[in-house]
C-alpha positions as YAML, in Angstrom:
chain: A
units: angstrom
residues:
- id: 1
  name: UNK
  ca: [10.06, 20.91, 7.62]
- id: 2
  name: UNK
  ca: [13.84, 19.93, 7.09]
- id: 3
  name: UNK
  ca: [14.20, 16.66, 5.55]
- id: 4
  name: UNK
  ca: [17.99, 16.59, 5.09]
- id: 5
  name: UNK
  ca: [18.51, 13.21, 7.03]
- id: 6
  name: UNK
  ca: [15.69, 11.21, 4.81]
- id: 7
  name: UNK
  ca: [18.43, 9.90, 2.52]
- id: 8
  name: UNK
  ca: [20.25, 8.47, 6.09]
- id: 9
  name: UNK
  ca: [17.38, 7.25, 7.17]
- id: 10
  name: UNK
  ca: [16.37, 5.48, 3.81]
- id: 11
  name: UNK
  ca: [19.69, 3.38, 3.71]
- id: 12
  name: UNK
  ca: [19.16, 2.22, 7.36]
- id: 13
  name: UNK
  ca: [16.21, 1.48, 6.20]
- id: 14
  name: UNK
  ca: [17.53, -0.64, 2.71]
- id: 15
  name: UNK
  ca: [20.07, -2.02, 5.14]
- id: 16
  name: UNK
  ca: [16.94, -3.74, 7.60]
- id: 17
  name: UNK
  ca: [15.39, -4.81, 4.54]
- id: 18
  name: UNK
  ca: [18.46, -6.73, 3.28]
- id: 19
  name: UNK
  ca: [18.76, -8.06, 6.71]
- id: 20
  name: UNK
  ca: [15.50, -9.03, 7.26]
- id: 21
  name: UNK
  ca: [15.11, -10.61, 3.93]
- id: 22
  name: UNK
  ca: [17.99, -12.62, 4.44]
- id: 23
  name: UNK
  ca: [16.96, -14.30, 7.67]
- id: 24
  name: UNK
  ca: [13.64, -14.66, 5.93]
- id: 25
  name: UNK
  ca: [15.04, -16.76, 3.05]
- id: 26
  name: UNK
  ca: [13.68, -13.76, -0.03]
- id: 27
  name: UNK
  ca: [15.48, -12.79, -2.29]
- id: 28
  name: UNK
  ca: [12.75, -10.46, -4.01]
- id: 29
  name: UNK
  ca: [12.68, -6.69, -4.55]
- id: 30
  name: UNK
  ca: [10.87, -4.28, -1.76]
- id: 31
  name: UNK
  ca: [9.30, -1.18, -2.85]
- id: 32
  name: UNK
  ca: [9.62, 2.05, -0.47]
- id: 33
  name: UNK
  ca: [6.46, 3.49, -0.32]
- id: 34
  name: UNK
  ca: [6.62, 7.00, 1.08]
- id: 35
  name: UNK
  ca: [3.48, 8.41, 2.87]
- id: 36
  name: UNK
  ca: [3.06, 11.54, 3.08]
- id: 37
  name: UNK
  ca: [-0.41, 12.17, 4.78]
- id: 38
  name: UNK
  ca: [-0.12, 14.81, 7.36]
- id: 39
  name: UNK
  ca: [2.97, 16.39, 5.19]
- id: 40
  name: UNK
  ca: [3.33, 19.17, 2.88]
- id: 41
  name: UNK
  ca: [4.55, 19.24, -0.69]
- id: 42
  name: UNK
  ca: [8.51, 19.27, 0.84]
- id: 43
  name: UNK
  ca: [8.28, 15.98, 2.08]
- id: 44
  name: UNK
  ca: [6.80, 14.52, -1.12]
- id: 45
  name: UNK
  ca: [9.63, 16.75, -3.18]
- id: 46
  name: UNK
  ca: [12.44, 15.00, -0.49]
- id: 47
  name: UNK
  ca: [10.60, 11.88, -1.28]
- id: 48
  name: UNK
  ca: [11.54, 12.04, -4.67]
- id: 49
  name: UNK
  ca: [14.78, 13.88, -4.23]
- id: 50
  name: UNK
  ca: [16.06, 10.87, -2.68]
- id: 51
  name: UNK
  ca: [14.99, 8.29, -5.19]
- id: 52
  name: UNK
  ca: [11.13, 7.14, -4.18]
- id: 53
  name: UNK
  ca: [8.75, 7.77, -6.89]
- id: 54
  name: UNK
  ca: [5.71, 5.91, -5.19]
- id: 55
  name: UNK
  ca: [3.96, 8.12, -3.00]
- id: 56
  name: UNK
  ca: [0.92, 7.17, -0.70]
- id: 57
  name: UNK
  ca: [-1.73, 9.20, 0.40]
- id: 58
  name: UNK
  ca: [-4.67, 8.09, 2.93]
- id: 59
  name: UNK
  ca: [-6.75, 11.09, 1.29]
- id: 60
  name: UNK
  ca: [-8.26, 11.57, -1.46]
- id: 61
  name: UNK
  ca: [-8.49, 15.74, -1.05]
- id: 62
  name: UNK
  ca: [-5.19, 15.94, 0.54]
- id: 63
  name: UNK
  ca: [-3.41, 14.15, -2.21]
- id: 64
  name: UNK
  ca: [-5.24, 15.96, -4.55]
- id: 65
  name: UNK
  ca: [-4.16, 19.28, -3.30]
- id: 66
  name: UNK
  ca: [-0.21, 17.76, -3.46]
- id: 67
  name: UNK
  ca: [-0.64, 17.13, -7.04]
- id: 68
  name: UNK
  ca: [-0.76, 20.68, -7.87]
- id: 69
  name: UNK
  ca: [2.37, 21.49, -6.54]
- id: 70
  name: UNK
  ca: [4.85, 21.76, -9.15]
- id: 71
  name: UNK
  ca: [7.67, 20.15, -6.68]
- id: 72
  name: UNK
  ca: [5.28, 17.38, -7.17]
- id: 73
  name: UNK
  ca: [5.59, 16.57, -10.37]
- id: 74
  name: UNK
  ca: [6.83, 12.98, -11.10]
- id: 75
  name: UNK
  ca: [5.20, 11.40, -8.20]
- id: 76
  name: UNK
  ca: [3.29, 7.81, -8.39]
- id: 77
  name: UNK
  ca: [0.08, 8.58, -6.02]
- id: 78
  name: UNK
  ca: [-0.87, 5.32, -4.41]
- id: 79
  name: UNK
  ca: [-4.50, 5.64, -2.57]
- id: 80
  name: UNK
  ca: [-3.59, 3.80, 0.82]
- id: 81
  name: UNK
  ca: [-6.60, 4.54, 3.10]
- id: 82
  name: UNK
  ca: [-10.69, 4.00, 2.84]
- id: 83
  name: UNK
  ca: [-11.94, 4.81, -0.20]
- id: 84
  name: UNK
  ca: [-15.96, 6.25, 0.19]
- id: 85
  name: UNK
  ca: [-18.07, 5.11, -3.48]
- id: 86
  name: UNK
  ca: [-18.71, 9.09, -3.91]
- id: 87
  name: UNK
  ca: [-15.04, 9.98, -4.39]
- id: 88
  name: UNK
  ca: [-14.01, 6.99, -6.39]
- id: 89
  name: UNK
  ca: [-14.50, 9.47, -9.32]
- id: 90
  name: UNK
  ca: [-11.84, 11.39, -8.50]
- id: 91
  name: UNK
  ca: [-9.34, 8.26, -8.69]
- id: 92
  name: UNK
  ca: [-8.86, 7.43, -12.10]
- id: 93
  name: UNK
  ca: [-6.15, 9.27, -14.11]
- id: 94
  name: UNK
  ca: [-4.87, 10.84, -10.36]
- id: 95
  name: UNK
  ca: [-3.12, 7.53, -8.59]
- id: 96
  name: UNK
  ca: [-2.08, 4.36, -10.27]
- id: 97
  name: UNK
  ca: [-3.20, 2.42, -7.58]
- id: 98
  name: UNK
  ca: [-5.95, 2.29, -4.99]
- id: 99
  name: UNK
  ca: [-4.79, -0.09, -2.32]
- id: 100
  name: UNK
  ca: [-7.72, -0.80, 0.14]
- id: 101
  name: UNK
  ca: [-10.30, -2.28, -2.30]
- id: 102
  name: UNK
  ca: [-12.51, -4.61, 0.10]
- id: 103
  name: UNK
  ca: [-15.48, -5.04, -1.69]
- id: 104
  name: UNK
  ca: [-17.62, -5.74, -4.99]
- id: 105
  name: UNK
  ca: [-19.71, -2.37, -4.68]
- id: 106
  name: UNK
  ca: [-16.36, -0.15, -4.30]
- id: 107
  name: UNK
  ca: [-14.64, -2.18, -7.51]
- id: 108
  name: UNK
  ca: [-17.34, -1.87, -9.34]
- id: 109
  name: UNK
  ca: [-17.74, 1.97, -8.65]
- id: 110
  name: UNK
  ca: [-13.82, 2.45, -9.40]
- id: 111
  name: UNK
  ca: [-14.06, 0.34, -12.83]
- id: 112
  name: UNK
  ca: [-17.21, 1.80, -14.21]
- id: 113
  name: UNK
  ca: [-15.25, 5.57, -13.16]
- id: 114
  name: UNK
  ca: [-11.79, 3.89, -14.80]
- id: 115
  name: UNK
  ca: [-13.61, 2.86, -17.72]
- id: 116
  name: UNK
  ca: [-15.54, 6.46, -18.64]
- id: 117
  name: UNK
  ca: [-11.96, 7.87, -18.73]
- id: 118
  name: UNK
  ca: [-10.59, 4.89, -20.45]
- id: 119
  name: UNK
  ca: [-8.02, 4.11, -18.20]
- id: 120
  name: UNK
  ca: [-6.50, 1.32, -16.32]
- id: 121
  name: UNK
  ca: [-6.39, 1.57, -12.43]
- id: 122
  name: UNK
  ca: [-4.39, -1.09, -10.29]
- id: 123
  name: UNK
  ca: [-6.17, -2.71, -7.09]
- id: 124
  name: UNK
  ca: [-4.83, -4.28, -4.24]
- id: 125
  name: UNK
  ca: [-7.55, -6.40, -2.04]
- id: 126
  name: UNK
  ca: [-7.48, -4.75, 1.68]
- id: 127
  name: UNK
  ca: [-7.52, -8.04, 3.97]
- id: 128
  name: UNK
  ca: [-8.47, -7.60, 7.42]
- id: 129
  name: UNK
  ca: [-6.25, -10.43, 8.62]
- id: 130
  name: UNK
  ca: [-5.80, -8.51, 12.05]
- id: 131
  name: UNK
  ca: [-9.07, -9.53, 12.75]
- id: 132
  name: UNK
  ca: [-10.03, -5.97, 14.46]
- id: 133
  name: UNK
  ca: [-13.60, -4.46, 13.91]
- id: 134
  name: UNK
  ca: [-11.83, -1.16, 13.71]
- id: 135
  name: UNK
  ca: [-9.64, -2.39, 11.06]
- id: 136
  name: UNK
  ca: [-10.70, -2.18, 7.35]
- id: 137
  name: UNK
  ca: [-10.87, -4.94, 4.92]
- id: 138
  name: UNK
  ca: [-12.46, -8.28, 3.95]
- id: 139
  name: UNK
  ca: [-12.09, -11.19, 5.69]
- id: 140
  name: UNK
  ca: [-10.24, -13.48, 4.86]
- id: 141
  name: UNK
  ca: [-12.40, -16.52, 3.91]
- id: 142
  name: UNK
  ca: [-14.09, -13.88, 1.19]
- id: 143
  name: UNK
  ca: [-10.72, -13.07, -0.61]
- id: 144
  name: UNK
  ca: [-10.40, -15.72, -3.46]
- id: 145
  name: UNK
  ca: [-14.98, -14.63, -4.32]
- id: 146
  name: UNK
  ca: [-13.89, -11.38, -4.18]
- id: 147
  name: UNK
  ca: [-10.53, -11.39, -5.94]
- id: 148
  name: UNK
  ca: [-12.72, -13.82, -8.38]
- id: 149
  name: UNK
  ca: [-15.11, -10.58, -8.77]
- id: 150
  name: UNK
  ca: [-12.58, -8.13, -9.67]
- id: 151
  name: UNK
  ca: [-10.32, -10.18, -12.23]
- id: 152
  name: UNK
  ca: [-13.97, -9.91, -14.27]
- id: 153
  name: UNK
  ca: [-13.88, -5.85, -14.17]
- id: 154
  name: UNK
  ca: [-12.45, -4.63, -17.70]
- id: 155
  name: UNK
  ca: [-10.66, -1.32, -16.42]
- id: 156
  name: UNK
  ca: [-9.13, -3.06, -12.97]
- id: 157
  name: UNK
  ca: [-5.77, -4.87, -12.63]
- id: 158
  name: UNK
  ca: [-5.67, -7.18, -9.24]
- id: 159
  name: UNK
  ca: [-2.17, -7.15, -8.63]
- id: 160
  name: UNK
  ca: [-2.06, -8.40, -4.92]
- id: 161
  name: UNK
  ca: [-3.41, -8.23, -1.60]
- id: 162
  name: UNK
  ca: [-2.74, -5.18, 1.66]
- id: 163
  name: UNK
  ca: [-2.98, -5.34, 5.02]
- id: 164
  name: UNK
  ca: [-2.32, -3.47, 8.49]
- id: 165
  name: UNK
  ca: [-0.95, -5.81, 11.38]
- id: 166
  name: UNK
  ca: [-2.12, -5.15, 14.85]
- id: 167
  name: UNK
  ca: [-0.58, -2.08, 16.65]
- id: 168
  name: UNK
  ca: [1.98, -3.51, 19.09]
- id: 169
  name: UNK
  ca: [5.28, -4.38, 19.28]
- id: 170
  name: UNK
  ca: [4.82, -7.94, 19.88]
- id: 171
  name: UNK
  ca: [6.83, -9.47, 16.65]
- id: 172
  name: UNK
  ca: [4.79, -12.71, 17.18]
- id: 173
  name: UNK
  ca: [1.63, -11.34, 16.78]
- id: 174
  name: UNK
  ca: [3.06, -9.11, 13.82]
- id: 175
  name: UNK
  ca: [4.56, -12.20, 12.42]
- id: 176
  name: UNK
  ca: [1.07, -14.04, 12.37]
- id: 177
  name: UNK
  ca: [-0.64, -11.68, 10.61]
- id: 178
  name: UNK
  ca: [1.75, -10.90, 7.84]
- id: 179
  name: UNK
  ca: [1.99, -14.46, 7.19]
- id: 180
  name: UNK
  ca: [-1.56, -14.64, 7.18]
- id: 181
  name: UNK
  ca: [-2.08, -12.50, 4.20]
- id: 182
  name: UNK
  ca: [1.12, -14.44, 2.57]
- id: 183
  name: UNK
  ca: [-0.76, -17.81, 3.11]
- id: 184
  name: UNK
  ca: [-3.78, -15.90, 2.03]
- id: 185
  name: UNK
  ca: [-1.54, -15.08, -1.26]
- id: 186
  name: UNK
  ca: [-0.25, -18.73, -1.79]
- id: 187
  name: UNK
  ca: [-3.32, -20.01, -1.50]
- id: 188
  name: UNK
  ca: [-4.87, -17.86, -4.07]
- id: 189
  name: UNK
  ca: [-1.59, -18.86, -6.52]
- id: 190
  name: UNK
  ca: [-2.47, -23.14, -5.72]
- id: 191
  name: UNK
  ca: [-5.64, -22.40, -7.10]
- id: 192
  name: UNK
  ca: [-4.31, -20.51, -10.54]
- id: 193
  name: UNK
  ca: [-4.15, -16.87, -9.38]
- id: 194
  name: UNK
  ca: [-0.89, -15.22, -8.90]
- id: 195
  name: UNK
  ca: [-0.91, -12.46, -7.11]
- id: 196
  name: UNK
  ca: [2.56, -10.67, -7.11]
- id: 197
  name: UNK
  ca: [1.70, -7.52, -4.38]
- id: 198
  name: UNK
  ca: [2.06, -7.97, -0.73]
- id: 199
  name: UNK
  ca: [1.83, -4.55, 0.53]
- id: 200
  name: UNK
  ca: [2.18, -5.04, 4.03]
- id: 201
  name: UNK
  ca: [4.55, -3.37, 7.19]
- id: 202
  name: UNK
  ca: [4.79, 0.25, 8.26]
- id: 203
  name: UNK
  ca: [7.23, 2.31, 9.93]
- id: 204
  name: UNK
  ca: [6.78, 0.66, 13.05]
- id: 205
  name: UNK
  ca: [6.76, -3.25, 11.92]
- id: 206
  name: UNK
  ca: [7.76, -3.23, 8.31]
- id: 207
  name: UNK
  ca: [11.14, -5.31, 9.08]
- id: 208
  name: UNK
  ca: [8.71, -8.34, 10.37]
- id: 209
  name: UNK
  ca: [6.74, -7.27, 7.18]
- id: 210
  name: UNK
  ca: [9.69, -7.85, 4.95]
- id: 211
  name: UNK
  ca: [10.64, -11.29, 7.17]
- id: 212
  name: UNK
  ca: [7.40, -12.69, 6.17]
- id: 213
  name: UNK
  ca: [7.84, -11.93, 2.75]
- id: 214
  name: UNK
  ca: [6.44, -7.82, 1.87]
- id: 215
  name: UNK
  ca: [7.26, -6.81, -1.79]
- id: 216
  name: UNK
  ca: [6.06, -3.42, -0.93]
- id: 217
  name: UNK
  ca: [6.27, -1.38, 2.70]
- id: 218
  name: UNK
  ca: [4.41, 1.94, 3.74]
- id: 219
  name: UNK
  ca: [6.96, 4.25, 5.76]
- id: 220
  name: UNK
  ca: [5.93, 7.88, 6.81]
- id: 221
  name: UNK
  ca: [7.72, 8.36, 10.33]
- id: 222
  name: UNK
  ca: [10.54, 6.22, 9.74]
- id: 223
  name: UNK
  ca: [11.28, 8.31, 6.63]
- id: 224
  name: UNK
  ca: [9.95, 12.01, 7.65]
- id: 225
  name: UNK
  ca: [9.94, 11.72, 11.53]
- id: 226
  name: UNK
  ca: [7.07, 13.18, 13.16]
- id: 227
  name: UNK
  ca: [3.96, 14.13, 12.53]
- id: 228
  name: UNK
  ca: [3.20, 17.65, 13.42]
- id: 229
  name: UNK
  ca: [-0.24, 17.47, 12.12]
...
């Protein structure tokens, strides 16, 4: 695919995030996440071409198949989507981060894996603040037992909390749940945990995301255009 205008479309997209974090009242840095599930190689090579080095994946099998790619050398490989227990083996050493952990048995899988390899893996909790049965993630009332649980594993770093708003272009309902998991987050620091990841906002509401306070966004479409797969 031709990926010439990603570079365009990434400073529109710096210039909403200044924009948005400015009526917002932050002043804090926002990671570009680019996703690349349903992409080749070329769009994780443009990715980097124009600056991103995080990449996110929803896959395990298709990100692993990316990683062989020379053009993808020098990549960060964020896991983004459900993680089953039988592949967590294949996680430590590939990505630096898994980003939907949402419970004790999946942790515990990923640290005893981490640990065999003697590596470090960071976790973000997956928070289901949408409050969709087809949505993944915890609730929200079991994030500080859970986040409790994890700070105990020796080969997992917690560094902050994920979640997917409702899809719909409503900005109030967007709003609600992104400062859910913010609340969830401030919450969590009145009580001695600092959490410094809010990965939260995709292509289609990632400047509410960034309103509400995102240090971290997950773009595909907005930076490759459309899927063809």
């Amino acid at each position: 695919m031709d990926f010439h205008g990603l570079a365009a479309r990434l400073g529109q997209i710096r210039s909403e995030i200044v924009r948005r974090q400015h009526v917002g009242g932050w002043t804090h840095p926002v990671t570009v996440l680019a996703v690349t599930k349903g992409f080749g190689p070329d769009a994780v090579k443009a990715a980097l071409d124009a600056g991103l080095t995080g990449v996110g994946e929803n896959r395990v099998q298709e990100a692993l198949e990316k990683m062989e790619h020379p053009e993808c050398r020098g990549a960060e490989w964020h896991l983004i989507g459900h993680l089953q227990r039988n592949k967590a083996k294949f996680v430590p050493g590939k990505f630096v981060s898994v980003q939907s952990v949402d419970s004790v048995e999946l942790a515990e899988e990923l640290d005893r894996r981490a640990s065999a390899q003697k590596a470090r893996l960071s976790v973000l909790v997956q928070v289901n603040v949408a409050g969709e049965s087809q949505k993944r993630g915890c609730e929200p009332a079991e994030v500080p037992g859970l986040v409790r649980r994890l700070t105990q594993l020796e080969s997992l770093t917690v560094d902050g909390l994920m979640a997917m708003a409702p899809l719909t272009d409503d900005e109030a309902i967007q709003r609600r749940a992104f400062r859910g998991l913010r609340e969830i987050r401030d919450r969590l620091k009145e009580d001695g945990t600092w959490l410094q990841t809010l990965s939260m906002g995709m292509s289609g509401d990632f400047g509410t995301a960034v309103q509400e306070g995102a240090t971290l966004i997950r773009l595909g479409t907005a930076l490759f255009g459309a899927r063809t797969t």
